[in-house]
C-alpha positions as a Markdown table, in Angstrom:
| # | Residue | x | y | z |
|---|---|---|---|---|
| 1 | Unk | 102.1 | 83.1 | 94.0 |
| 2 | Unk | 102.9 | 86.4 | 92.5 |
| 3 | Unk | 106.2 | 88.6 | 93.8 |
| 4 | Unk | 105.6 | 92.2 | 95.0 |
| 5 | Unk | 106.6 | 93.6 | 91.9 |
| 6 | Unk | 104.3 | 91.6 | 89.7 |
| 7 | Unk | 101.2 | 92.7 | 92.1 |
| 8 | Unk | 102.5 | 96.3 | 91.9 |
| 9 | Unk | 102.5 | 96.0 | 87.8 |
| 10 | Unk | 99.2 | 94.2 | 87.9 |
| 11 | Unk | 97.6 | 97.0 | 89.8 |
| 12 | Unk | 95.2 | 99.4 | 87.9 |
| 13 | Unk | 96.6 | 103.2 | 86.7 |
| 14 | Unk | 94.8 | 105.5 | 88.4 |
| 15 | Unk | 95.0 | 103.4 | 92.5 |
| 16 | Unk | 98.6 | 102.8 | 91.3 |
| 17 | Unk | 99.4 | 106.2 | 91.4 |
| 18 | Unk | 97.3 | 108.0 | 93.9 |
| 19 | Unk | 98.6 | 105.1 | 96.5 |
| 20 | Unk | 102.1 | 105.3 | 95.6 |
| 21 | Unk | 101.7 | 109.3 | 95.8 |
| 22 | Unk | 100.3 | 109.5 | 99.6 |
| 23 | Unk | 102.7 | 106.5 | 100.6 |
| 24 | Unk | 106.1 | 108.8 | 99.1 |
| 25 | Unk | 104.4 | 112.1 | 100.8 |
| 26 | Unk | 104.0 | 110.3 | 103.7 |
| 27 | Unk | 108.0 | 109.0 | 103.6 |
| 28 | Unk | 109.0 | 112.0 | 102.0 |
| 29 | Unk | 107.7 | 113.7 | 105.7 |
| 30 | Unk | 110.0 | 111.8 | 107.7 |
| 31 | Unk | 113.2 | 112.9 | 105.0 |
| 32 | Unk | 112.5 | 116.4 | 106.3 |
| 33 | Unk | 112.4 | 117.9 | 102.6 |
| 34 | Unk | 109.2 | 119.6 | 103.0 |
| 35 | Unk | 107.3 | 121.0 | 106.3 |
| 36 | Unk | 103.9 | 119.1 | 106.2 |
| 37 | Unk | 102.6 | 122.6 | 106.8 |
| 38 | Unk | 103.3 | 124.2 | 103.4 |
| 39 | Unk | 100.9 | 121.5 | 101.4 |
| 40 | Unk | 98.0 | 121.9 | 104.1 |
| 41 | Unk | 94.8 | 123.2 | 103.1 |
| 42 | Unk | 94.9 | 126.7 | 103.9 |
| 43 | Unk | 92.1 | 129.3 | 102.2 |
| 44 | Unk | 94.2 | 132.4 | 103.4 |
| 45 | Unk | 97.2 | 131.5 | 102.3 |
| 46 | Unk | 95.6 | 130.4 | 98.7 |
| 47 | Unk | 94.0 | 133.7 | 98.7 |
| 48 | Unk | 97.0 | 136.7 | 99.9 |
| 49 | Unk | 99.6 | 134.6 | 98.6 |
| 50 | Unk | 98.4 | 132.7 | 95.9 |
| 51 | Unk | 99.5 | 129.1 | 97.1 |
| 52 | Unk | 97.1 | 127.5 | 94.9 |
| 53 | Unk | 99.2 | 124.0 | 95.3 |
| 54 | Unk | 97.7 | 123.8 | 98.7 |
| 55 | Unk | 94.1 | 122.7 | 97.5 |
| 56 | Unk | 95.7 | 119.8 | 95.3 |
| 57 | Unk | 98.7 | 118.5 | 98.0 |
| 58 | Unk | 96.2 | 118.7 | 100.9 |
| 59 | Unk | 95.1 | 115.0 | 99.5 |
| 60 | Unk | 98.1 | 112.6 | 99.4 |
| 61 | Unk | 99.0 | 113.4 | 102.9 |
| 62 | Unk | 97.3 | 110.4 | 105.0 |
| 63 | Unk | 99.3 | 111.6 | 108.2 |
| 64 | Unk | 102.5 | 109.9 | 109.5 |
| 65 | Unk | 103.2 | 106.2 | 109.6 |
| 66 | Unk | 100.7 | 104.2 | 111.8 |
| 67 | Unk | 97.7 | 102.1 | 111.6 |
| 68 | Unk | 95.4 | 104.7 | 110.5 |
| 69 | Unk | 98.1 | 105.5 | 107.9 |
| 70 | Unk | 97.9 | 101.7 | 107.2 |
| 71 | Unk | 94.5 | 101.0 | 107.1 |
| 72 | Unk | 94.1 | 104.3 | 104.0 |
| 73 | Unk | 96.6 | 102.5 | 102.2 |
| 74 | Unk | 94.7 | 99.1 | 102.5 |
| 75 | Unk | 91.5 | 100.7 | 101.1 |
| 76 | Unk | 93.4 | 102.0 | 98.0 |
| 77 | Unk | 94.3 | 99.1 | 97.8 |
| 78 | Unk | 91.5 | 96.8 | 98.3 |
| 79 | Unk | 88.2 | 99.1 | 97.5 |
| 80 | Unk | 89.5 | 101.5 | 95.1 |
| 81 | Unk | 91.3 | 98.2 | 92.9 |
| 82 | Unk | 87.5 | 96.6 | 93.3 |
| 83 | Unk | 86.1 | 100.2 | 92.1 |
| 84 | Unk | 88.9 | 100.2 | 88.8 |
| 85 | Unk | 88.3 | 96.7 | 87.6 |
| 86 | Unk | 84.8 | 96.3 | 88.5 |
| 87 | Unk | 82.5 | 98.9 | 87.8 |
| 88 | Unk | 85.0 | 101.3 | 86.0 |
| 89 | Unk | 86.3 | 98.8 | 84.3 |
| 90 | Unk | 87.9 | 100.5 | 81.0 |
| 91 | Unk | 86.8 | 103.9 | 81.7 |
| 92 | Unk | 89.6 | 105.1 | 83.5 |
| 93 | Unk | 88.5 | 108.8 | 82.8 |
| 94 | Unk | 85.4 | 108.3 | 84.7 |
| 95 | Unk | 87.2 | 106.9 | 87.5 |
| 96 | Unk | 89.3 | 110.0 | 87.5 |
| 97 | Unk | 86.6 | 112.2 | 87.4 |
| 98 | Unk | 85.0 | 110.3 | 90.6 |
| 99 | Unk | 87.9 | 111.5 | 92.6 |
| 100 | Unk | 88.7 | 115.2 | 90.9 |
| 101 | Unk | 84.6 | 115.2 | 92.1 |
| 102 | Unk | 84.9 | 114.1 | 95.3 |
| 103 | Unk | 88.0 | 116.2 | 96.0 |
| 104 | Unk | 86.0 | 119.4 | 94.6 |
| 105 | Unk | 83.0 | 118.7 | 97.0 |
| 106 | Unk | 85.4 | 118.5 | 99.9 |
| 107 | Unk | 87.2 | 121.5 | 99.2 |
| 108 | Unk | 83.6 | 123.2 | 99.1 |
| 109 | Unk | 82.6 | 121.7 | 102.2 |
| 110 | Unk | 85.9 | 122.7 | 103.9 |
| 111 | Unk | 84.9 | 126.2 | 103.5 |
| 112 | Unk | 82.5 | 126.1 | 106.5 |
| 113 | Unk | 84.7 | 127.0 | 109.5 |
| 114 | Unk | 84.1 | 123.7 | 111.9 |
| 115 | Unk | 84.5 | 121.4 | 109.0 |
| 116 | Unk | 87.3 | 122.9 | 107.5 |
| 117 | Unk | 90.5 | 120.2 | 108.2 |
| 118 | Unk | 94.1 | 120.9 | 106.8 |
| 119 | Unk | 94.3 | 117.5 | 105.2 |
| 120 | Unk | 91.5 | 116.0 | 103.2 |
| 121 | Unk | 93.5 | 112.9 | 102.2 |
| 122 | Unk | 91.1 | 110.7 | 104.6 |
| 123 | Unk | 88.3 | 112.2 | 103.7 |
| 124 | Unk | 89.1 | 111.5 | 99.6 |
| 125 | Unk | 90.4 | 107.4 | 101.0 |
| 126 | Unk | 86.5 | 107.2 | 103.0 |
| 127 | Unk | 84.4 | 108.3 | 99.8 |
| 128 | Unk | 86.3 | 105.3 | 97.8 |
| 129 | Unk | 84.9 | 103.3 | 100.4 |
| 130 | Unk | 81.0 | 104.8 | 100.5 |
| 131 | Unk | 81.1 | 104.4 | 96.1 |
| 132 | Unk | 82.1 | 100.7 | 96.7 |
| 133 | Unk | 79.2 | 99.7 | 98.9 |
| 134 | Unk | 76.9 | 101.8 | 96.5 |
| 135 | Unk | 78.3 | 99.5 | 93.3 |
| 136 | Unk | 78.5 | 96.6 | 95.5 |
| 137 | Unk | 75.8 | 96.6 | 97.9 |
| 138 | Unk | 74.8 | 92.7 | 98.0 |
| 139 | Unk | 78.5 | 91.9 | 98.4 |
| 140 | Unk | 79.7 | 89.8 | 101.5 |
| 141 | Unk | 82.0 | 91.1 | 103.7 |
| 142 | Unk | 83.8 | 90.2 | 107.3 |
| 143 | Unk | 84.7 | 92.5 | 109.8 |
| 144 | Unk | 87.4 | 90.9 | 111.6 |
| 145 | Unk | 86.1 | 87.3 | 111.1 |
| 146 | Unk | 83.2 | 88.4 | 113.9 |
| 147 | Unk | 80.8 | 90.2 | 112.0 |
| 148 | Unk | 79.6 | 89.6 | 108.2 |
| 149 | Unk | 77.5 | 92.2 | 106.7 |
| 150 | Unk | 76.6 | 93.4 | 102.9 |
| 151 | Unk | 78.9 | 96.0 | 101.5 |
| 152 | Unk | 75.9 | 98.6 | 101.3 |
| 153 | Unk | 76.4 | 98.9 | 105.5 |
| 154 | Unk | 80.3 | 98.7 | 105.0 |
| 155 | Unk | 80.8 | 102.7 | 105.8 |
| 156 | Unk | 78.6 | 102.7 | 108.7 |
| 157 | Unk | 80.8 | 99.6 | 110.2 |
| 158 | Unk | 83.6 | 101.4 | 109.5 |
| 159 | Unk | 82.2 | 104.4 | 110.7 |
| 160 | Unk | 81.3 | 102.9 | 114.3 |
| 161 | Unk | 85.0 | 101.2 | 114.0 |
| 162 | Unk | 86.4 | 104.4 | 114.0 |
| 163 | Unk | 84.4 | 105.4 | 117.0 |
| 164 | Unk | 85.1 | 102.9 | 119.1 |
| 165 | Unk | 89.1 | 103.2 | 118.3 |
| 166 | Unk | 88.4 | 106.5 | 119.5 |
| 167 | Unk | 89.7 | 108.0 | 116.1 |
| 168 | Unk | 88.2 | 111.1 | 114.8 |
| 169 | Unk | 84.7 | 110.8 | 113.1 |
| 170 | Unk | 85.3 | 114.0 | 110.6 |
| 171 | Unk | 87.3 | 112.8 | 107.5 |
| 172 | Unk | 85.1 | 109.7 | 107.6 |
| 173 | Unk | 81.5 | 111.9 | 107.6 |
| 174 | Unk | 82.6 | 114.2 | 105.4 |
| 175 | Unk | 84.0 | 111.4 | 102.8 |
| 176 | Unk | 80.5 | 109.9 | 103.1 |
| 177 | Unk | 78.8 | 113.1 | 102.0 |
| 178 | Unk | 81.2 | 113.5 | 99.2 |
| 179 | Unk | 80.4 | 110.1 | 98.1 |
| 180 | Unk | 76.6 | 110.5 | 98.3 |
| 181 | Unk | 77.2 | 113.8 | 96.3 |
| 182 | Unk | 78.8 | 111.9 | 93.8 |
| 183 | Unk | 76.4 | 108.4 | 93.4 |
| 184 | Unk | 73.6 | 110.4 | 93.4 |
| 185 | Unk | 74.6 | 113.3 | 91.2 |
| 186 | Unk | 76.3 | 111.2 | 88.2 |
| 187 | Unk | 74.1 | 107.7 | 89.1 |
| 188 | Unk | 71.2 | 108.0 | 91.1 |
| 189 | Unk | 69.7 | 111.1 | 89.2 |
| 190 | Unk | 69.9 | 110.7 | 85.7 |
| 191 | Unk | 68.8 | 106.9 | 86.2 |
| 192 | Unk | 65.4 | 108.4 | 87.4 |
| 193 | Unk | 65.2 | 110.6 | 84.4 |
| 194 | Unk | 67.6 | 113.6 | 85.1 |
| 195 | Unk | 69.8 | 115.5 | 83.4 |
| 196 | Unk | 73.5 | 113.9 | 83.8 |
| 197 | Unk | 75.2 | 117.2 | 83.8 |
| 198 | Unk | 77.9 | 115.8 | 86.1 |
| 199 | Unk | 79.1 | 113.2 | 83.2 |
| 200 | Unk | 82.9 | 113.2 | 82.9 |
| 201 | Unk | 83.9 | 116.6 | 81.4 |
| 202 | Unk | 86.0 | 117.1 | 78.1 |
| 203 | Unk | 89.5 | 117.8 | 79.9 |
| 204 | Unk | 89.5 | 114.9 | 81.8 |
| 205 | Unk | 89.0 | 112.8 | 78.9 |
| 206 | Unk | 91.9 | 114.8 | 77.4 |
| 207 | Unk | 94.2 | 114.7 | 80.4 |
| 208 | Unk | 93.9 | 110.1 | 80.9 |
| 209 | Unk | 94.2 | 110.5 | 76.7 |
| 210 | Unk | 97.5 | 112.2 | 76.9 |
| 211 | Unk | 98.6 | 110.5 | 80.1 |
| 212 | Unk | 98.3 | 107.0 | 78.1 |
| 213 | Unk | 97.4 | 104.9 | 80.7 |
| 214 | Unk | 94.3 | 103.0 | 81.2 |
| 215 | Unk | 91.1 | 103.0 | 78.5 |
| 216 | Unk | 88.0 | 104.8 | 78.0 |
| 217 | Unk | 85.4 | 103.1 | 76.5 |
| 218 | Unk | 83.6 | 105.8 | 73.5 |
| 219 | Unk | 86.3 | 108.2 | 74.5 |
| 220 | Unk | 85.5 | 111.7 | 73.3 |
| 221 | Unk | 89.5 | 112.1 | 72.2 |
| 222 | Unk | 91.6 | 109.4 | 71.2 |
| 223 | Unk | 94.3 | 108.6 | 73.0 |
| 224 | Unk | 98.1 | 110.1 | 72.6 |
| 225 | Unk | 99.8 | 107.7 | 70.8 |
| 226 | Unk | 103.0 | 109.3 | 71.1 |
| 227 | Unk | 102.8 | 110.4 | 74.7 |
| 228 | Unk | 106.5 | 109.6 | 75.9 |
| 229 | Unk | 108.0 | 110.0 | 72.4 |
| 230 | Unk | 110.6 | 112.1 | 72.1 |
| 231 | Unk | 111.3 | 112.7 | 68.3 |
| 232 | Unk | 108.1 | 112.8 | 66.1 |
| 233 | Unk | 108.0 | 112.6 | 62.7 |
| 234 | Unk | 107.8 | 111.0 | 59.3 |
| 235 | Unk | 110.0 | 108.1 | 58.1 |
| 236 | Unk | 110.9 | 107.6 | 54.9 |
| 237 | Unk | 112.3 | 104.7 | 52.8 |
| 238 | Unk | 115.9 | 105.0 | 50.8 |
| 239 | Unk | 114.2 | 105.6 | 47.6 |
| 240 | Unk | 112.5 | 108.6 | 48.7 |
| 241 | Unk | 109.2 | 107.1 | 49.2 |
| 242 | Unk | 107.2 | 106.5 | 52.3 |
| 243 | Unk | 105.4 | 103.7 | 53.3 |
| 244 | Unk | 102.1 | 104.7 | 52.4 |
| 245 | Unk | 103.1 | 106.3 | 49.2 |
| 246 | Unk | 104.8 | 102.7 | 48.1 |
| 247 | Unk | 101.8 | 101.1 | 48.7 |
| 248 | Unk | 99.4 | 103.8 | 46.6 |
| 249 | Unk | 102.1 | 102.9 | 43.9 |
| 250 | Unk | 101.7 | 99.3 | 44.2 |
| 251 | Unk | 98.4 | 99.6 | 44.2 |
| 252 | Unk | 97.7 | 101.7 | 40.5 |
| 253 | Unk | 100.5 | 99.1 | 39.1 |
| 254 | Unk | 98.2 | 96.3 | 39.9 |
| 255 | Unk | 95.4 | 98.5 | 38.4 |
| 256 | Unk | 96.9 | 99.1 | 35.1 |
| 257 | Unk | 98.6 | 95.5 | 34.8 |
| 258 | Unk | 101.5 | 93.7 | 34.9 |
| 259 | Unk | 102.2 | 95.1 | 31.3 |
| 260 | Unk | 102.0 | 98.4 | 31.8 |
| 261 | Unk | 104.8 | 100.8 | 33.0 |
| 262 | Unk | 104.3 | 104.4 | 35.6 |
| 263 | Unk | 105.8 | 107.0 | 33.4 |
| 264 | Unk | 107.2 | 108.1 | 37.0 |
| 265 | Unk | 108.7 | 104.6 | 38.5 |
| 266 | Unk | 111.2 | 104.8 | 36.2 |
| 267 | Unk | 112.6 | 107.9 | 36.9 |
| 268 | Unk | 113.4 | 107.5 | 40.7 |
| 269 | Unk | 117.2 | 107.8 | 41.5 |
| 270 | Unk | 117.8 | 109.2 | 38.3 |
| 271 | Unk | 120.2 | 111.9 | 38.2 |
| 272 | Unk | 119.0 | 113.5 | 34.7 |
| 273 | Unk | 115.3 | 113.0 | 33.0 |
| 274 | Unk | 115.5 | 113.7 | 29.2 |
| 275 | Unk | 114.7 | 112.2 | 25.9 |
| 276 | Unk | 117.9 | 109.6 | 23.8 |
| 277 | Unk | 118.8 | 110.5 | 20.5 |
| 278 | Unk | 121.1 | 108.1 | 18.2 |
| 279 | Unk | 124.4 | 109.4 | 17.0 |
| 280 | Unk | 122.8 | 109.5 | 13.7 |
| 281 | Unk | 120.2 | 112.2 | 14.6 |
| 282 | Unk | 117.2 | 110.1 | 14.4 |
């Protein structure tokens, strides 16, 4: 049985770090270092005051400690881990883009009035949920040990759950659409001979490469091999010569033979280059 630490290292990047985000915003709310107010989704505020952090923080706040709180976590957990080693295994950057997505079609859809909600974080958690019964639809699943169902109806339980816990139906809709908009849009579509114009853009590509986590199969860019580095540069050997340049001399001696000597070999670490005469003058 593995320790808590080993699960946590055994997690995948990208559910890693979007779970540990909303659970230290979520603690972070109880240290009183921030008022939950200033990373709400607010258009005004974005727009006279230019508070453009507000349409990113608005996710990572799942509300205050409690079961609902809880139960987000244990999707990330859960669904979104299925999602990263299942179906997006090795393309990390697509995964990424399935959430920037999502989190773009909510902000649009919070621009109508009544469906407009100050944190989206919910929302964002639901979608994970609606993508996993769309990639999993024939897989098994047990609602409390009472009900088994496939994981294409997983949502809609979840969805009458909700109802009949008397929590709010909103963030869970509104994830659903975001998730449809998604599956169809990047899957769905192009499958039936469309036009994938909602593949996973350049930057994103660029932004997992320099983050160096996670792989991308046929990545556009490589990835940053020297992301964490903090000197860069070449290294040389104490004769002057580096690596590769030893070996491209290695290489022409074992062209021209054993017998035969580089004019230039011989003159490395010599202070003076010049031709020997005899005392004599011959």
């Amino acid at each position: 049985m593995s320790t808590p630490l080993e699960y946590y290292r055994s997690l995948p990047p990208v559910s890693k770090t979007y779970g540990v985000a909303c659970l230290m915003t979520t603690f972070a709310f109880y240290l009183r270092p921030y008022n939950p107010e200033n990373i709400a989704l607010d258009y005004g505020l974005v727009i006279k005051r230019f508070q453009v952090w507000r349409l990113v923080t608005n996710f990572f706040f799942l509300g205050p400690f409690s079961l609902p709180f809880a139960f987000d976590l244990f999707i990330i957990a859960k669904y979104g881990v299925s999602l990263e080693r299942g179906p997006f295994d090795k393309r990390t950057a697509d995964y990424v883009w399935m959430l920037i997505f999502g989190a773009l079609s909510l902000l649009v859809i919070s621009v109508v009035p009544f469906l407009w909600s100050p944190w989206m974080g919910s929302s964002l958690v639901f979608m994970i949920v609606y993508v996993w019964g769309r990639e999993f639809p024939n897989a098994r699943i047990s609602i409390y040990g009472l009900v088994s169902l496939k994981g294409f109806y997983l949502p809609w339980a979840m969805l009458a759950l909700d109802l009949l816990f008397g929590n709010p139906l909103k963030p869970s809709i509104l994830g659903m659409v975001a998730g449809h908009l998604y599956y169809f849009l990047t899957v769905l579509y192009p499958l039936s001979g469309g036009k994938d114009i909602f593949k996973t853009p350049l930057w994103v590509h660029k932004i997992v490469a320099y983050w160096g986590e996670g792989t991308q199969m046929n990545a556009p860019v490589k990835s940053e091999p020297y992301a964490g580095v903090v000197f860069r540069g070449r290294s040389f050997k104490l004769r002057g010569k580096t690596a590769g340049q030893a070996q491209t001399s290695t290489s022409a001696q074992a062209q021209t033979g054993p017998n035969l000597q580089q004019p230039g070999n011989q003159a490395d670490g010599v202070a003076f280059r010049g031709r020997s005469y005899r005392l004599n003058g011959n």
